[in-house]
Phi, psi and omega in degrees: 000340206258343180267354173264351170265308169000276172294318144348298213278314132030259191284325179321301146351267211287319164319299190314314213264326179278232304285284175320327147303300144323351174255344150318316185223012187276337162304352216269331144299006204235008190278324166308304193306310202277286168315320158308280184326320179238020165081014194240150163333176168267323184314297168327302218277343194287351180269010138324341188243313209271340186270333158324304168295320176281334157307295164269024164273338197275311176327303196284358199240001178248016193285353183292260172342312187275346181286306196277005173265292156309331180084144186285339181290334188272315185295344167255344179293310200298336196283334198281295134358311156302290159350297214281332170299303174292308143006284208274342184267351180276312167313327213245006186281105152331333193197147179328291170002270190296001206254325174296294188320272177346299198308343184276325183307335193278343176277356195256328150290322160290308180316309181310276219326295176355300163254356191259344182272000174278307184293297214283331183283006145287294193296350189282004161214154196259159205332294197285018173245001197286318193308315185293339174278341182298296163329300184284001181267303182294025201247297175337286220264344163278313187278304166357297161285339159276323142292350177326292219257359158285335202278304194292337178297262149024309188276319176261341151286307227220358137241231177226178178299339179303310167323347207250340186255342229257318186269037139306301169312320152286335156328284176288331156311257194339297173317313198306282174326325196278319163316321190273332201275325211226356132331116134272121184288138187339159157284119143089028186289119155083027181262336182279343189332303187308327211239020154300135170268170194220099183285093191264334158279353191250345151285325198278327160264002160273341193279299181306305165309322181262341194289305172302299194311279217301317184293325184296306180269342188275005205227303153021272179312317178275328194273350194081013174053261184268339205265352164253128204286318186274001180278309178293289187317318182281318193300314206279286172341307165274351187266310179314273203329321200265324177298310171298336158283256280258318184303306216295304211293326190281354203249320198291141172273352176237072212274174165315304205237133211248075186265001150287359184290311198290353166277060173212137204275338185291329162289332172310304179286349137290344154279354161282325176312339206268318172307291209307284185312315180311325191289273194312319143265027193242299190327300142344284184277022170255326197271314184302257215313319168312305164297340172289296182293312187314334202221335196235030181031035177276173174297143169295304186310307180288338161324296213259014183259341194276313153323299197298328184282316186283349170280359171288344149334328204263347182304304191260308203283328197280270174347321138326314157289317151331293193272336141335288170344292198293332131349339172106351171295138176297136192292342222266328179286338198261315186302306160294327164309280164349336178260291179320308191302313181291352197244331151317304186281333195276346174276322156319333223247300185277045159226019188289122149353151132298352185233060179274175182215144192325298209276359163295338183277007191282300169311283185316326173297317176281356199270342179279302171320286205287344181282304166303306195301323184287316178256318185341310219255333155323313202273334204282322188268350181269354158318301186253056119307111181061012150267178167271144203313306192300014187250333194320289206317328165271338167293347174258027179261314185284352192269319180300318172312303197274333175328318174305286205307318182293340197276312192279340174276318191309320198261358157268284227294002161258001156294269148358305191254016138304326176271333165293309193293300199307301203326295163336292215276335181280336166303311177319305182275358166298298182312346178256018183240088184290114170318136177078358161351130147310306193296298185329298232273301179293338110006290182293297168304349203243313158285314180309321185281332179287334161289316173319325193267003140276354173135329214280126156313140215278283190333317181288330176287287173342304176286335181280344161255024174266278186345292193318302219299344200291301184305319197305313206308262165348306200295308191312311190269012133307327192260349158279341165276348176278335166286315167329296174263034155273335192269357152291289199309316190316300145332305194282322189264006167272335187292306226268339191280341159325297180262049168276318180306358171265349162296137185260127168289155194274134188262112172297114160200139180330341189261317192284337180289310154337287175276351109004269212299321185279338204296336175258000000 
């Protein structure tokens, strides 16, 4: 019996925590759909992604405090409970408003699922087993943002969009029940709550700092950046907020956010590592599907289908490194595969043809799979390397934070150098497309005779084969900005393999597992 709640608890975890990743990136094919329906831009509807995020950039980094204010058990059912509500009022929604609101609310319940199903799928094995639970949350966290856009494709070919928040709900009902029933609580969980203090300046400049950053970068690119008042107005707001958080937190003895955890060197450096993977899978799955439609005509469903399969890999690797892990391997050898393998795919990835086909794309995808998997579950467990027990739960709550964050910088900063890049690469090919050109002049006749041959006046063919040749132009320099910024992610992950070696390996002894063991 103690072994079927076990895996129960399991599977509840690792579902919560994919419920909530997916849901990071499964609107991002559903947004033309989403826009007709309620009547708004695309440029509107896109803050469905942006009030999603900043909730849960804000959220994950107090979930350590609210487990332990609330007791953690009441506190992922009541968080799970939100999600599943805010879900069904976001399916049922009418007008930009309501759709925004929910959707944040619903980020504010999701960002908890995150470290707190991370803590309870830890306690749930025993010490010399933990690295393999580590595995399966970090399986979560690889496939999560990757099914987003097969799940969302799959849903907007063969329903509507509402269905994308909706089939949440049974999902969180069913956990919710699962939860209550075979989750057990801490010895003496949520008993400090009267003589706890509630650092309420130190939210509030956390909630403004990060809430503006996250809003600064997701928005950044559609405002024109410094050149929009409120992109200045948040760019202040956030630099005050997070400076008035880093003073307030280091000075208070019972801060919100434990941001003395960072005086440990091994944490710093795993959080630049965990931004870098952040950067790198959230960016990855903003930009490949772009290019797949955009440029190589695929389908939203072949988009995420093209994603899916080879990402399944991570399905048979994480759990394997796990048990590897527990076993005595060193995190530092997976941590360098992992980086070349993904900076492999991402170089492969910018040197694809234009007349590619879904399955050309089956090696590098698997090779990003296999990458991810190799440091995911190294950065998971190395996240509490040389702090004290009562310190684990914030380092992996600040470790979870900048993974978003790296994620939420990557996909401004591949905006950005797509437009710069597109501008550039579309000047470039105008200047060779010469006038009395042979190849051009022929070119151009060969689309005029083909319109003509469908019914269209010779006068009409004629603009209308400028137009084609204008979009051909335009298609080619999207798809050299798009090679472009693979090879960027690429560049971050080569750079980053040096200073692995500044990582401290974990020495395995029953105390340190131990204590593992209370901090969550």
């Amino acid at each position: 019996m103690k072994k079927l709640a076990k895996y129960i608890i399991v599977i509840t975890t690792v579902s919560a925590a994919v419920m909530e990743l997916v849901d990071t990136s499964i609107v991002n094919v559903a947004l033309t759909d989403m826009a007709g329906s309620l009547g708004v831009s695309i440029e509107d509807i896109s803050w469905v992604i942006t009030s999603y995020a900043i909730a849960n950039v804000i959220i994950i980094p107090l979930t350590s405090f609210l487990a332990e204010y609330f007791g953690r058990k009441n506190y992922y059912i009541a968080s799970m409970i939100i999600f599943t509500i805010a879900s069904y009022m976001c399916g049922n929604s009418t007008s930009l408003v309501e759709i925004v609101l929910w959707r944040f609310v619903q980020g504010v319940g999701g960002g908890a699922l995150l470290s707190t199903s991370q803590s309870i799928l830890f306690d749930a094995f025993s010490e010399k087993d933990r690295p393999i639970a580590a595995g399966l949350f970090g399986m979560g966290l690889v496939l999560g943002p990757t099914f987003g856009p097969t799940i969302g494709g799959y849903i907007i070919e063969h329903y509507s969009w509402p269905l994308i928040f909706m089939i949440n709900v049974p999902i969180g009902f069913l956990a919710t029940i699962l939860a209550y029933i075979f989750v057990e609580k801490k010895e003496k969980e949520g008993e400090h709550k009267k003589g706890m203090y509630i650092d309420y300046t130190g939210i509030l400049f956390l909630a403004a700092g990060i809430g503006c950053l996250q809003y600064v970068l997701e928005r950044g690119e559609s405002e024109d950046w410094f050149s929009s008042n409120i992109i200045r107005i948040c760019s202040v707001v956030a630099a005050t907020g997070l400076t008035g958080f880093i003073i307030r937190e280091l000075r208070i003895k019972n801060p919100a956010v434990n941001l003395r955890v960072m005086g440990n060197r091994n944490l710093v450096f795993t959080t630049i590592f965990t931004c870098v993977v952040g950067f790198g899978l959230f960016t990855s799955v903003f930009v490949y599907p772009v290019l797949a439609q955009r440029v190589l005509g695929f389908s939203a469903y072949e988009t995420g289908l093209s994603l899916l399969a080879p990402s399944c890999i991570a399905i048979i690797l994480m759990p394997v490194i796990g048990k590897s892990m527990s076993k005595g391997t060193p995190a530092i050898p997976f941590l360098i595969t992992g980086f070349i393998l993904f900076a492999l795919y991402t170089i492969l990835t910018s040197r694809v043809s234009p007349d590619v086909g879904i399955w050309n794309f089956f090696l590098p995808l698997l090779l990003r799979s296999a990458g991810l998997s190799m440091v995911m579950l190294p950065l998971i467990n190395q996240a509490v390397v040389g702090l004290k027990p009562q310190e684990y739960s914030s380092g992996i709550a600040l470790n979870n934070m900048i993974r978003q964050l790296g994620g939420a910088f990557g996909i401004a900063i591949a905006n950005n150098y797509i437009a710069k890049h597109y501008t550039e690469h579309r000047m470039n090919l105008v200047s060779n497309l010469t006038q009395g050109s042979a190849v051009l002049n022929d070119h151009q006749t060969a689309i005029q005779h083909n319109l003509i041959r469908t019914g269209i006046d010779s006068a009409t063919a004629v603009h209308s084969a400028l137009g084609i040749l204008s979009a051909q132009v335009d298609r080619q320099a999207y798809y050299l900005s798009y090679l472009d910024t693979f090879r960027l992610i690429a560049l971050f992950f080569i750079i980053v393999i040096p200073f692995v070696i500044f990582l401290r390996a974990k020495k395995k002894t029953p105390g340190n597992n131990a204590a593992m063991l209370e901090a969550h």
